[in-house]
Every structure is written in structure tokens, then in C-alpha cells.
N, C-alpha and C positions, 0 to 999 in steps of 0.2 A: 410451476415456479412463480413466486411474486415476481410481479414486474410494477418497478416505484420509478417515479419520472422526479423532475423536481422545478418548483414552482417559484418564481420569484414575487413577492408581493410589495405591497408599498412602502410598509415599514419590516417586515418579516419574510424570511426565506422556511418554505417548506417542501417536505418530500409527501408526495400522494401515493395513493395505491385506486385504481379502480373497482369499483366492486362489481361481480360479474353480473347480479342480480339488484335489483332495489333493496333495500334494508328495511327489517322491520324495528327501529327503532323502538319502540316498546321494549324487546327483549332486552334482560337482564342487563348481558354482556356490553351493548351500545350505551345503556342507562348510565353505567357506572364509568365507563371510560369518557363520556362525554362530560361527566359531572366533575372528573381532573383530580389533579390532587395526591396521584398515589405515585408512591417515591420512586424513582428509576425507568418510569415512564414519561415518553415524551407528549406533550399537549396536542390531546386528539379532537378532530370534530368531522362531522358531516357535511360538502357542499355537493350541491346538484348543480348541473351543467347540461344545458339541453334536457336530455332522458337520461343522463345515465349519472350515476353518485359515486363521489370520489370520499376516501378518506384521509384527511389532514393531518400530518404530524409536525408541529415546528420544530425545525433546527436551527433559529439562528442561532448563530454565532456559536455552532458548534461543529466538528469535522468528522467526517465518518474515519474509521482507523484502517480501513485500507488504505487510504491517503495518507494518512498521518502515520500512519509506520510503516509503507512501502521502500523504506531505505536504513529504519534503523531496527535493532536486533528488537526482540521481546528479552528483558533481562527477567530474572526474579521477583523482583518488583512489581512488574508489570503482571506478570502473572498473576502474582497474588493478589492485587488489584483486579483484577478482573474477575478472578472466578471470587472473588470477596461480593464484587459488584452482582455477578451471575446468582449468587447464593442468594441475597437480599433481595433483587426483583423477583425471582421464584417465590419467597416466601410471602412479597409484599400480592403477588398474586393470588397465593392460596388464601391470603389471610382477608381479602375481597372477594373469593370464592370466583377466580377465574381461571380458566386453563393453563397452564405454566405451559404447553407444549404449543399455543400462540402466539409467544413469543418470538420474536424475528431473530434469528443470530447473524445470518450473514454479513460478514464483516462492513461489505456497505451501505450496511443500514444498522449497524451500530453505531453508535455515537458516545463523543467526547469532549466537553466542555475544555479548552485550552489554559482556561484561570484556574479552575479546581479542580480540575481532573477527573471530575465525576462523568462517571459512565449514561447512558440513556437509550434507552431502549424502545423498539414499535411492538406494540400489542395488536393483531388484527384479532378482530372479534370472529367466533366461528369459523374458524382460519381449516381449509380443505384443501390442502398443499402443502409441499415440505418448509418447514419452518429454518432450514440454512444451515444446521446442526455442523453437517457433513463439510460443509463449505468453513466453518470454522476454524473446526478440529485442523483440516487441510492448511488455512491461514496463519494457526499454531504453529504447527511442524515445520512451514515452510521458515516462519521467520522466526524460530527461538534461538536466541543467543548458543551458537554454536559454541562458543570459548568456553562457556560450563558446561563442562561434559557432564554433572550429575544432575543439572536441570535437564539436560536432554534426554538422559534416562529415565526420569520423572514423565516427561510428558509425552515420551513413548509409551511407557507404559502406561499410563491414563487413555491413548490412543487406541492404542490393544484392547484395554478396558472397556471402551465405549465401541470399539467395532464389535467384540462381543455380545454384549449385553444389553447394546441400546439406551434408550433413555433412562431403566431402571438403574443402571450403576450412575446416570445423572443426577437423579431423585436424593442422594448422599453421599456415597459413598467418595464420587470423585471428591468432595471438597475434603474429605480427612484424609486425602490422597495428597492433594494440594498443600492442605497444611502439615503434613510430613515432611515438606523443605521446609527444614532448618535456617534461619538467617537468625548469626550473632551479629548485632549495631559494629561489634568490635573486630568479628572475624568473619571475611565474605565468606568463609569455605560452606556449600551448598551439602546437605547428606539429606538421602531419602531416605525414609519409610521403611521398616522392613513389611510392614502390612502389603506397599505397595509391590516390591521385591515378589512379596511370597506370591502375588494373583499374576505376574506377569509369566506367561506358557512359555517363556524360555528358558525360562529358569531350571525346568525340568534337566535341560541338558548340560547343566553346571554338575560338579565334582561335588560332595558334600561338605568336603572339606575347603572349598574355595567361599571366600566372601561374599555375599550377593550382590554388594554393591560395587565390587570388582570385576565389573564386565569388559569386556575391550571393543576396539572400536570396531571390531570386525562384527560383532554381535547388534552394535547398532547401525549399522549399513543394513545387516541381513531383516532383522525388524523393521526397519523405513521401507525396505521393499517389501516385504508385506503390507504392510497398514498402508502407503500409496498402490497397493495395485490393488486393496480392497475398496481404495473409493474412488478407483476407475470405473469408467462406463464400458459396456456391453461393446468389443473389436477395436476398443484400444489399448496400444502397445504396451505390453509389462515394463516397469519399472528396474533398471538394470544399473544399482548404483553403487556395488561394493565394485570395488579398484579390482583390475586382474593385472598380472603378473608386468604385460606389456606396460602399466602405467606405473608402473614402481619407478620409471627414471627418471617422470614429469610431479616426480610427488613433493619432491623438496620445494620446486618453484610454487603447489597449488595448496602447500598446507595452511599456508593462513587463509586463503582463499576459499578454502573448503568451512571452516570455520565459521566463520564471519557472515556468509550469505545462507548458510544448509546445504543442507541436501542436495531436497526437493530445486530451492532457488538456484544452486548453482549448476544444475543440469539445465533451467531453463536459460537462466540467463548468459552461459555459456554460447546455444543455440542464438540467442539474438545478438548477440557479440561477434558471432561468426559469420552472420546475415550480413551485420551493421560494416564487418571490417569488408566484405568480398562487396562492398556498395560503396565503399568510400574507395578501393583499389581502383573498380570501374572510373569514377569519378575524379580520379586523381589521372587516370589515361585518358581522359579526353577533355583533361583540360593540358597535357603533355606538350611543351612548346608553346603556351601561349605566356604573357606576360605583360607589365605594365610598362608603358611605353614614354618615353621623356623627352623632347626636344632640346638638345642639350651643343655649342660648341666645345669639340671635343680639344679640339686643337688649332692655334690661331699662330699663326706669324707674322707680324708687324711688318717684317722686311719684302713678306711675300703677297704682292698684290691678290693673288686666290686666294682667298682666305679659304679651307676647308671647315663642312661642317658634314655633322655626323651622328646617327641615333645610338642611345645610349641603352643596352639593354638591361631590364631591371627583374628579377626571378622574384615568384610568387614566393614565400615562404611557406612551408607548412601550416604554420599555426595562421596565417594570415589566410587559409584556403578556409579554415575551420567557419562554423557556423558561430556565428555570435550576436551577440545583444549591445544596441549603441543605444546614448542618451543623443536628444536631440541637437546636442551643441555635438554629436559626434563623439564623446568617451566612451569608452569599454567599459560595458558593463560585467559580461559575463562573456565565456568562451566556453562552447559545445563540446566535451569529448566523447559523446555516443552516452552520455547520460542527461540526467533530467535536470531543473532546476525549479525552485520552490521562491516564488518571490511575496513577501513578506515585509513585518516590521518586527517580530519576533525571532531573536537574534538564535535563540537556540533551535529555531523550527526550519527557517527559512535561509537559503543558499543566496539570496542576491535579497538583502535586507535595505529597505527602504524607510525612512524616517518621517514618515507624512501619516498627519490625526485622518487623515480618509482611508489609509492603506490597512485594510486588514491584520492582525495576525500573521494568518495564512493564506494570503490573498488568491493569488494563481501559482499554475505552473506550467511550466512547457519539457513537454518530454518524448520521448524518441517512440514511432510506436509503426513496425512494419515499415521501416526507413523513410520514415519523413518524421516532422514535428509538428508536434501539435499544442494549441492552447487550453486549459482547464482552468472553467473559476471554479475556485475553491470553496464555494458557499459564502464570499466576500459579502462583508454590509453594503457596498457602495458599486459592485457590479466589477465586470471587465470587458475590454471592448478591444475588438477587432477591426481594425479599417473601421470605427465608428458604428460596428454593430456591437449592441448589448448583447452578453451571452448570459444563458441561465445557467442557475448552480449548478456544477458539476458538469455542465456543456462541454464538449472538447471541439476542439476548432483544425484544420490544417491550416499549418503557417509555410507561405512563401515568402523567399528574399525581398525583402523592402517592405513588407507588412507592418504596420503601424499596429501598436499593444497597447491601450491607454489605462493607468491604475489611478483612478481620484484623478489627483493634478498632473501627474508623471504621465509622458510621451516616451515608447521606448519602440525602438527600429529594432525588428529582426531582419538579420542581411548576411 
């Protein structure tokens, strides 16, 4: 498996990859990736360090999309944006005479330019490892817009497709698959393919007389659990995600829920929600009984030489227990509810949006991970800093109460 680190330099932030051997530079593949210039590739070079050579790809001021849509759906759009983008780098490969299956897909090391939207891609030259494929498709499924049930059927079946067939039904076939959704400017309604319909092996067990593109959702339960326990590893647990009977009475409360996150995502993140809530229960009993404390006279009598005094007791509130984010004059910035937050100057990206020419985009973010929090720069121009340590792209940090955050100018307290 690639393993890419990431580097912060003076004026430019880049992701590396080691290479396991010295490069013979000479060959083709190096010659032409060095010389730059070809569309949907990201700018690669060669440095040495010590004995061993690393290879360069700049990313500034671009976000890999596991970051960048770890919270929001893949719509149609997006889709078709991508595999529009996946069609063009392959081609621009072939047409330079390079490998298309060196290609990086792995969602974290694909990239996305936030002003244009354009995609960017890593090419390792003579690449002997899996190129991420698998890890995609998976990123797919987990996050496509649940609420259109006829994109979901589309990129099941495309899933099916490529678990079958491998790279050859990538070679084409998937993109007339792709462009089988339908999108009118004037009518959102999504229809697939019947090309795509006819290759999908479940189909076989439809009625003749029933529509293809009339499946029910029971059908795509029963295919998500195939296609997720075909890109399980070797002794772990089958994937078990159609509803039985017992769940019929919790279904009304999880149907948008189901919806909105997948599947695959709302089986995981279900599991961390149930971690997060039996961590915060503990946390809430042993803070039980304590409280903020006020010296306060409670009651005075003028007539009565004793004056009585007396402590005032003052209860924690809930949301006052919660985890949050202060500016240094002490304002609320943000408040923890066992999720993440994306801080930002990019109103539509970013959940605690910041208004400073230093502040990134999509600067940092801080987010819940095996119950605690942690810090993540975001591949920021201008860095981010922990108690006064710079962190590298993509760095993640554990944060404890009274941690100091610093973005550009902005000083922000977690407490």
C-alpha cells in the first residue's frame, strides 16, 4: 500500500511518497512526469535526502476529498464531475503513453482545487502496489447522496460492475454507465441506463414484467451487503445491513437518518456515537455533585446584630459541561456535540468561518476521534499551531482543555 506523508515547505505544501529503491531517472516514465505539463496531474519531481529519494507532488492550496466531503453527500453532480475528471486523466495518460493503472485513486490522495473545482491526481511512475481503486469505490458507496434513490442504484451497480470485472469494465465501459444519469437543468428527477439495469446480476431475479429501474429498497440493502463484504479483508465480519423485523419500530425515527449518511456510514458512525454517548454518561457521573461555587450574602437583617451569611449553590448546566471553543476575550466560538468542526473563511465549506486574508479556505479542523479531540491542518497556506507548535499538512494533534489553537492572527482556547 502507498504510504505518502506530507511536507510543508516555504512557499508550497507537498505530499511525498518514498521510493523503495533509487530511481533510474533516465526511464521514460520519470522523463516525462518530471518534464510537467500534463492535464489532471499534480506537479511532480524528484528529491534526495540522505540515501534514500522521495517523490514530490504539490498540493498547495488544494484538499484531498476525503476531507472535503467527509460530512457532505456526493450529489449527481459530483459524480459526474469526477468520473468526467477520472475519464480525462486516463486518457491524458494514454495519450503520453503511461500506465493509467499508476494512477493514485485513494480518496486521500486525490485532490481538489476549492476555486475551480478541478480534480488532481498522483501518478507514481512504475507503481508495484495497489493503486487505491478498491478504497474509492468504498468512499463512493459510503458517501453518495442517499436521498436519490436512483443514483444509488446507479453506483451500486457500477460497484457490482467493477467488483466483477476489474479494471476492464474501468477501461469504458463504466463511464457510458456514468453518463446513463440523466440530469434535466429543469427537472432534478435522476433515471438510469437500461444498458446499466441490464449488466447488474440482480436483475436476473426481477419478474419480466416489472421495471428494471423499479427496485426496492430491500434490493439495495441486499447488494450493499455484497459489494461491502466483497471489499472486506480475509476474518472480518460480514456486513449485516438490511433491517429485520425487530427494527421495524425504530424505523420511522432513522429514516432520514439512513438516508443522508448510507449505509455503509451509518453502521459506522452509529458505533462511534454509541462509544461517544457511553463516554460522555461516564463523564457526566463523575463530575455528579460538583458545581460552581459563589460567595454570596444570602440574607441580612439590619435589626439583627448576626448578620447570617451563606454559600450559594450554582449547577453546571449541560451545554455548559460540553466541549467548546473560546476567542481570547472569552466568546463562544463553537460548541462540541460529538461531532467535528471545519474552521475556515469559506462560508460554504467551513463550520466556525473566520474572516482573516491569513486564514485559509479550509484552514483546520478539530474532530472527535476514539473519544478525545483532535487538531488537523488542512493543508492551510499559513500553517496551524498548537501551544505554539507548527503542525504539518494534514498533522493531527490531541487537544486538551485550555490548549491554545492559533490560525494567522486568531488565538482560539479549547476548554
Amino acid at each position: 500500500m502507498i504510504v505518502s506523508e506530507y511536507i510543508k515547505g516555504l512557499k508550497n505544501n507537498y505530499v511525498r511518497i518514498r521510493e523503495l529503491s533509487l530511481p533510474d531517472e533516465r526511464k521514460y516514465q520519470y522523463c516525462i512526469m518530471k518534464r510537467g505539463g500534463i492535464s489532471g496531474f499534480l506537479p511532480f519531481e524528484i528529491r534526495y535526502i540522505d540515501t534514500d529519494a522521495y517523490m514530490y507532488y504539490d498540493i498547495t492550496s488544494k484538499q484531498n476529498i476525503s476531507t472535503l466531503y467527509s460530512k457532505k453527500p456526493l450529489d449527481r453532480k459530483w459524480i459526474g464531475d469526477f468520473y468526467a475528471a477520472m475519464k480525462k486523466v486516463k486518457n491524458e495518460a494514454v495519450r503520453f503513453l503511461l500506465d493509467p493503472s499508476n494512477i493514485i485513486w485513494n480518496p486521500s490522495n486525490v485532490y481538489r482545487d476549492l476555486t475551480s473545482g478541478q480534480f488532481s491526481f498522483l501518478y507514481v511512475p512504475y507503481l508495484d502496489d495497489n493503486n487505491g481503486m478498491s478504497e474509492m469505490m468504498d468512499f463512493i458507496l459510503e458517501h453518495v447522496d442517499y436521498s436519490d434513490e436512483e443514483l444509488v442504484k446507479c453506483i451500486y451497480s457500477v460497484a457490482e460492475q467493477y467488483k466483477t470485472s476489474g479494471d476492464i469494465y474501468l477501461s469504458e465501459k463504466v463511464f457510458l454507465d456514468i453518463e446513463g444519469i440523466k440530469i434535466d437543468p429543469e427537472n432534478t428527477d435522476v433515471s438510469v441506463s437500461d444498458d446499466v439495469m441490464e449488466k447488474d446480476p440482480e436483475m436476473k431475479d426481477v419478474p419480466e414484467n416489472t421495471d428494471k429501474n423499479d427496485r426496492t429498497l430491500d434490493d439495495i440493502y441486499e447488494n450493499a451487503e455484497k459489494i461491502g463484504n466483497g471489499f472486506k479483508g480475509i476474518g472480518e465480519r460480514p456486513l449485516h445491513l438490511k433491517p429485520t423485523a425487530k427494527d421495524n419500530d425504530k424505523k420511522k425515527r432513522q429514516q432520514n437518518v439512513g438516508k443522508s449518511m448510507g449505509l455503509f456510514s451509518f453502521i459506522k458512525r452509529a458505533k462511534e456515537r454509541d462509544a461517544f454517548l457511553r463516554d460522555e454518561y461516564g463523564y457526566g457521573n463523575e463530575l455528579e455533585g460538583m458545581g460552581a461555587v459563589a460567595e454570596e450574602l444570602l440574607y441580612s437583617d439590619r435589626e439583627n446584630e448576626d448578620s447570617q451569611e451563606g454559600t450559594l449553590y450554582l449547577d453546571i448546566s449541560e451545554e455548559e459541561k460540553k466541549i467548546r471553543m473560546e476567542s481570547e476575550t472569552g466568546a463562544l466560538l463553537y460548541v462540541f456535540d460529538g461531532d467535528s468542526c471545519i474552521i475556515g473563511k469559506k462560508e460554504a465549506e467551513a463550520d466556525l468561518v473566520i474572516d482573516d486574508a491569513g486564514v485559509s479556505r479550509m484552514h483546520a479542523r478539530v474532530f472527535l476521534k476514539d473519544g478525545d479531540y483532535y487538531l488537523e491542518d488542512l493543508n492551510s497556506t499559513n500553517g496551524t499551531f498548537k501551544n505554539g507548535l507548527k503542525l504539518k499538512p494534514y498533522e493531527q494533534k490531541k487537544l486538551e482543555r485550555g490548549d491554545e489553537i492559533k490560525i494567522a492572527t486568531r488565538r482560539i482556547f479549547f476548554r
